[in-house]
C-alpha positions in Angstrom: -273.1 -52.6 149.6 -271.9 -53.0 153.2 -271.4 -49.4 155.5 -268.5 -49.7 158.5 -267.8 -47.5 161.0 -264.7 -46.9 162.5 -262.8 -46.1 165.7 -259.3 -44.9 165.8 -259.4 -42.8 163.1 -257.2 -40.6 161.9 -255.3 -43.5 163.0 -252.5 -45.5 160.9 -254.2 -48.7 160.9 -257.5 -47.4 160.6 -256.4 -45.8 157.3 -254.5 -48.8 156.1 -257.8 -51.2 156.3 -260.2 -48.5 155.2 -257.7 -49.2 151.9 -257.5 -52.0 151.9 -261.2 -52.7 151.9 -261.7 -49.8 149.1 -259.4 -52.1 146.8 -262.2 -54.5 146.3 -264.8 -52.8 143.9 -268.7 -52.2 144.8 -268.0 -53.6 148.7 -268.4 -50.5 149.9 -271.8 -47.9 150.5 -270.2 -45.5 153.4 -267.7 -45.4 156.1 -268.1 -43.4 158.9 -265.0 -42.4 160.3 -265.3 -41.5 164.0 -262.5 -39.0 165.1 -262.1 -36.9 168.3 -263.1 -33.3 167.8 -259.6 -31.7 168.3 -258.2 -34.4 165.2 -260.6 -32.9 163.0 -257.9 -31.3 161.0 -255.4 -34.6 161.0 -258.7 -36.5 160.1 -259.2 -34.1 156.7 -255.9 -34.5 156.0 -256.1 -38.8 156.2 -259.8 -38.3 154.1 -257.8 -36.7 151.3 -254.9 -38.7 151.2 -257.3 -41.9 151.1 -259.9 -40.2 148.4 -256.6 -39.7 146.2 -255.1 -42.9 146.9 -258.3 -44.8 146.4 -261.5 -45.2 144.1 -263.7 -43.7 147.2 -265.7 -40.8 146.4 -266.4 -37.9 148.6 -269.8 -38.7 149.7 -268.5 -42.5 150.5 -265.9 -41.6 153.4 -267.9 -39.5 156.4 -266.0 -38.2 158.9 -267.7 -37.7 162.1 -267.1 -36.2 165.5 -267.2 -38.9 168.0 -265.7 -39.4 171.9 -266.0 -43.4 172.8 -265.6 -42.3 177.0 -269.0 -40.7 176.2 -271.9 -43.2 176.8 -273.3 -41.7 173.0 -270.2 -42.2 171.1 -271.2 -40.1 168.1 -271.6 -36.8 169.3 -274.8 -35.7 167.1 -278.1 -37.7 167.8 -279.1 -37.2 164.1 -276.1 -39.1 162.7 -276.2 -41.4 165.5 -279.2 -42.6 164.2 -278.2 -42.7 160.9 -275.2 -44.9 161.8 -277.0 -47.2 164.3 -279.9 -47.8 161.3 -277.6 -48.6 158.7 -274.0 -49.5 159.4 -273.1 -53.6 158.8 -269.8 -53.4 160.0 -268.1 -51.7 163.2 -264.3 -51.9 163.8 -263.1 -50.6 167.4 -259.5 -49.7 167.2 -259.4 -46.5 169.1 -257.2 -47.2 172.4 -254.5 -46.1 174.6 -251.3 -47.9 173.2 -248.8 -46.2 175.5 -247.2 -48.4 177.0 -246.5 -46.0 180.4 -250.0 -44.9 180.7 -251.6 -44.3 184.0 -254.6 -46.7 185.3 -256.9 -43.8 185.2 -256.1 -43.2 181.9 -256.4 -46.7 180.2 -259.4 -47.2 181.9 -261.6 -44.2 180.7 -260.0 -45.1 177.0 -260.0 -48.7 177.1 -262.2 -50.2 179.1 -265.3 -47.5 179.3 -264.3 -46.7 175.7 -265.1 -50.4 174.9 -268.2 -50.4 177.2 -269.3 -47.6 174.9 -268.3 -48.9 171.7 -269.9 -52.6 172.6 -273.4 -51.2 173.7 -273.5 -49.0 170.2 -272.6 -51.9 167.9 -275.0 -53.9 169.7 -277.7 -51.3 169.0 -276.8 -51.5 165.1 -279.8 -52.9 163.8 -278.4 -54.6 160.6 -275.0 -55.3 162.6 -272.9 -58.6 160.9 -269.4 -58.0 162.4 -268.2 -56.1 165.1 -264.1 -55.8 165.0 -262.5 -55.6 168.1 -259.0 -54.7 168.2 -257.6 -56.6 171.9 -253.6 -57.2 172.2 -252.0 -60.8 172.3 -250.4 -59.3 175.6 -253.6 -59.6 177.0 -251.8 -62.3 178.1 -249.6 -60.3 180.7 -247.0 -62.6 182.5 -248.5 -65.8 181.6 -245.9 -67.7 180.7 -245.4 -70.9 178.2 -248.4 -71.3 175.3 -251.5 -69.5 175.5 -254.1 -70.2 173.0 -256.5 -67.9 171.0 -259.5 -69.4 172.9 -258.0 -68.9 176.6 -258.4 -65.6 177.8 -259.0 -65.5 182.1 -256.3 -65.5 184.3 -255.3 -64.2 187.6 -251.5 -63.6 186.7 -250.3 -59.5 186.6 -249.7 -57.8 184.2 -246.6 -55.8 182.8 -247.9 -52.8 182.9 -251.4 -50.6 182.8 -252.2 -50.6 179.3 -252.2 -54.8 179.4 -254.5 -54.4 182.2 -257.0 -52.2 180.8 -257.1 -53.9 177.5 -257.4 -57.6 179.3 -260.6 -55.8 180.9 -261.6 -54.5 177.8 -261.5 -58.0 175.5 -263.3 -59.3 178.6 -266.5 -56.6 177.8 -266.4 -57.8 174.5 -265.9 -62.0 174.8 -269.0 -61.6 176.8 -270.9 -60.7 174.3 -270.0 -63.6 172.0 -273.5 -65.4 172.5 -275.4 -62.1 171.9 -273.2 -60.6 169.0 -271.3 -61.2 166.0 -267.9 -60.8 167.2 -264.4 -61.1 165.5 -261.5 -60.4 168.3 -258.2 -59.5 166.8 -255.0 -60.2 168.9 -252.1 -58.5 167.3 -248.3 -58.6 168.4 -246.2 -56.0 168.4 -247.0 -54.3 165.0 -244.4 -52.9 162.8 -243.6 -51.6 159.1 -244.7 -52.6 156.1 -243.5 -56.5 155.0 -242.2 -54.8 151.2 -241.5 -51.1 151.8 -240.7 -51.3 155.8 -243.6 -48.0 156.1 -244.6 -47.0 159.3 -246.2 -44.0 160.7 -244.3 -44.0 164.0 -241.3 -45.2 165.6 -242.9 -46.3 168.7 -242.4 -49.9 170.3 -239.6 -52.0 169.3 -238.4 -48.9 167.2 -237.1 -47.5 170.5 -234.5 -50.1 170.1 -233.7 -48.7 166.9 -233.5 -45.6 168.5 -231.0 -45.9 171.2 -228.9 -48.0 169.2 -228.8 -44.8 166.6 -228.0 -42.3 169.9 -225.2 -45.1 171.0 -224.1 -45.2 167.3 -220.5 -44.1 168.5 -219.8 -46.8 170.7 -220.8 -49.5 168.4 -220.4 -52.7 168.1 -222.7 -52.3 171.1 -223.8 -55.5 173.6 -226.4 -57.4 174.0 -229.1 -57.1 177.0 -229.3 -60.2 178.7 -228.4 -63.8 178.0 -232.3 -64.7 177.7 -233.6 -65.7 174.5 -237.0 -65.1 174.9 -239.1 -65.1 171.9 -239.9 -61.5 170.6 -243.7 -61.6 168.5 -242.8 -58.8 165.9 -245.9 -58.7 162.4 -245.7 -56.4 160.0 -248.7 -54.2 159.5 -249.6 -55.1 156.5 -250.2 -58.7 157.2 -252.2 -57.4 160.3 -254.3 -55.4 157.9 -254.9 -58.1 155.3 -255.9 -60.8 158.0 -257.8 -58.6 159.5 -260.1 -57.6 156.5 -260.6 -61.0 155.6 -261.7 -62.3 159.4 -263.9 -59.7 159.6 -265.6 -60.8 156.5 -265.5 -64.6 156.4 -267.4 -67.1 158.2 -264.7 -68.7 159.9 -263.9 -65.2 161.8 -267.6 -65.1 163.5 -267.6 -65.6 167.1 -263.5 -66.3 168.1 -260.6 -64.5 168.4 -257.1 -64.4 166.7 -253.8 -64.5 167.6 -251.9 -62.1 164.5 -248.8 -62.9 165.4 -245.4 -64.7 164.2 -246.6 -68.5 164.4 -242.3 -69.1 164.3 -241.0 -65.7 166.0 -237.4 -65.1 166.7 -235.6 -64.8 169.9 -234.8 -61.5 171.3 -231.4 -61.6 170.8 -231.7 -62.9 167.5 -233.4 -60.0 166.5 -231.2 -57.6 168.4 -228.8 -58.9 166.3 -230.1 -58.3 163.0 -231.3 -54.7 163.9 -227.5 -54.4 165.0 -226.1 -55.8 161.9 -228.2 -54.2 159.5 -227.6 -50.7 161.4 -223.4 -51.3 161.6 -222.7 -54.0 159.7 -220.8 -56.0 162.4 -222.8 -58.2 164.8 -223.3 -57.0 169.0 -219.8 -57.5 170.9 -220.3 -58.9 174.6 -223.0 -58.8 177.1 -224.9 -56.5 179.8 -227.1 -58.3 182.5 -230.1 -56.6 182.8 -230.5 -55.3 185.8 -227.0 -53.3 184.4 -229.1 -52.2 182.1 -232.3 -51.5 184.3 -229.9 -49.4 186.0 -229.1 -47.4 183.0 -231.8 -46.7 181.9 -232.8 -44.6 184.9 -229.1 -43.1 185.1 -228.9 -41.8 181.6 -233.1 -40.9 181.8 -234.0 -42.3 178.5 -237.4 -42.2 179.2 -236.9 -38.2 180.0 -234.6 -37.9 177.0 -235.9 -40.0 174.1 -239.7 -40.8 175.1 -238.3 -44.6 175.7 -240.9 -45.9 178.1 -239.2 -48.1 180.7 -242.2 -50.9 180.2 -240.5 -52.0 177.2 -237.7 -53.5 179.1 -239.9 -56.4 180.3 -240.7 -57.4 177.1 -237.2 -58.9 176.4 -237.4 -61.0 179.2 -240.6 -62.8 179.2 -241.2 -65.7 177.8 -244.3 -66.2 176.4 -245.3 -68.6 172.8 -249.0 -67.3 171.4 -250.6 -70.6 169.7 -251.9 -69.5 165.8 -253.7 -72.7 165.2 -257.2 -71.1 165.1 -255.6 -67.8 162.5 -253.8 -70.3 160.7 -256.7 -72.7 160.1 -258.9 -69.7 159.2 -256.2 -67.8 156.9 -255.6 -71.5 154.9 -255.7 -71.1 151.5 -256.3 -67.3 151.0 -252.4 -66.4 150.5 -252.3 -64.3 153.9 -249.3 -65.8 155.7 -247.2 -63.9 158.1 -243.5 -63.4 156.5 -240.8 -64.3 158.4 -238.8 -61.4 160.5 -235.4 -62.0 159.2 -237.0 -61.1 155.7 -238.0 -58.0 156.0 -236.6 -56.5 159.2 -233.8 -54.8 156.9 -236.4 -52.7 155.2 -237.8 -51.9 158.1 -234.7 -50.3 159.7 -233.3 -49.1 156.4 -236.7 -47.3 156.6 -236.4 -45.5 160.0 -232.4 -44.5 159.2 -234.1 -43.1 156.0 -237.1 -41.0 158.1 -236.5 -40.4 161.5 -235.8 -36.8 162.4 -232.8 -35.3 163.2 
């Protein structure tokens, strides 16, 4: 029997992998589920829904009150203890994913969260994987191929929350002589592969989300006349990878690129959401500094929570090598589909549950 720990919880992917891992039979002792104190209530709610959906009895999913800024991390010494003396597994997802977040911010989350987190799996005394979650944007405006081995650079960075997290994977791949470490570098996770699930329309669903406010003017244009490669996954191949790196020998001691080893170029993708939201392809295009410029005029940020940092991401070109994931993944069935497969479910899903 193995015990985990996690961050991030009542988080979406949090709960996807704790079910992930509860679908294999006799894994699992206990997981400690580390929550903020004011998500105790969202946290219950998550414990019941995975108790129902699983084979996980009561006494095998602990929630616990936890605060990774905090140099402790687990707020009570007495189950602090506990955790450090028995947990096998720790999996740090708990971050700040806004886009738009201040410096301040990303670094007391982030960074010291990370510190935090680090220095408490390092202190588990029966410790055989600790999970970080990093971001292939770690990258920031690197351009061309970077590989799943490279991480220092001196390029900027797009925006605060890259910044933070390239400081954060930097705690951690410093530890990789010292600890056993598995380093997770997602793209830009979306809904489910089958089913097009999500939690929240955040990210590239923004896109979805003007085009449904501009649904009037339609066919709309496209941004730009770069083709930049966009690196969407679906969260379920995330989650599957994931849970077998953390497990296997070939995830000890590197990191991952979980991202679309053949990903599509922006506009190609901007015209699939279009088509499958109007049935007619994009007419015509906007440069984008036009469309720099309106964004600011019609205060979509202000007006529909579209962060303006997303508009550098379809205009950077960046290719994340998979050679290492792919290598590792061979032979267990975990492939990541292609885009054009299953982005119709996943905007057929948002027309179906975003709110009014």
């Amino acid at each position: 029997m193995n015990h985990y720990a996690f961050t991030g919880f009542p988080g979406f992917l949090a709960g996807k992998l704790i079910t992930h891992l509860a679908s294999v039979p006799n894994q699992i002792g206990t997981i400690y589920a580390l929550h903020l104190p004011h998500q105790k209530e969202e946290a219950i709610v998550l414990k019941d829904e995975l108790l129902e959906a699983t084979t996980l009895e009561e006494t095998q999913l602990v929630l616990v009150e936890a605060d990774i800024t905090l140099p402790e991390v687990i707020l009570d010494p007495i189950t602090r203890s506990v955790i450090e003396r028995d947990v096998h597994y720790v999996f740090h997802l708990a971050a700040a994913y806004d886009l738009s977040i201040p410096y301040d911010v990303g670094y007391r989350i982030n960074m010291l969260g990370t510190k935090h987190m680090t220095a408490f799996a390092k202190r588990a005394a029966h410790l055989k994987r600790y999970v970080y979650f990093s971001t292939a944007y770690v990258s920031g405006r690197r351009q061309g191929t970077v590989y799943e081995n490279e991480l220092w650079h001196r390029l900027p960075f797009k925006n605060h929350y890259e910044a933070t997290k390239y400081e954060a994977e930097a705690i951690v791949s410093r530890e990789f002589g010292s600890m056993p470490i598995t380093i997770i570098r997602p793209g830009i996770v979306i809904g489910h592969s089958v089913t097009g699930e999500t939690k929240k329309f955040d990210g590239v669903y923004f896109v979805l989300k003007l085009m449904d406010q501009l649904r009037q003017a339609a066919p709309l244009p496209y941004i730009g006349r770069q083709n930049v490669e966009v690196n969407l996954v679906p969260y379920d191949y995330v989650v599957e990878a994931t849970a077998y790196l953390a497990h296997a020998p070939a995830g000890l001691g590197r990191t991952f690129h979980l991202t679309d080893p053949f990903p599509h170029g922006v506009r190609e993708v901007y015209r699939m959401i279009h088509e499958t939201m109007f049935a007619r392809a994009p007419r015509g295009t906007i440069p984008h500094i036009a469309a720099e410029a309106g964004f600011s005029a019609l205060k979509l940020q202000e007006r529909y929570g579209v962060p303006r940092e997303l508009l550098d991401y379809f205009k950077h070109q960046v290719r994340f090598d998979t050679t290492q994931t792919m290598r590792a993944l061979s032979g267990t069935g975990i492939v990541c589909p292609d885009l054009k497969d299953y982005l119709p479910q996943v905007v057929t899903y948002y027309e179906t549950h975003k709110k009014p």
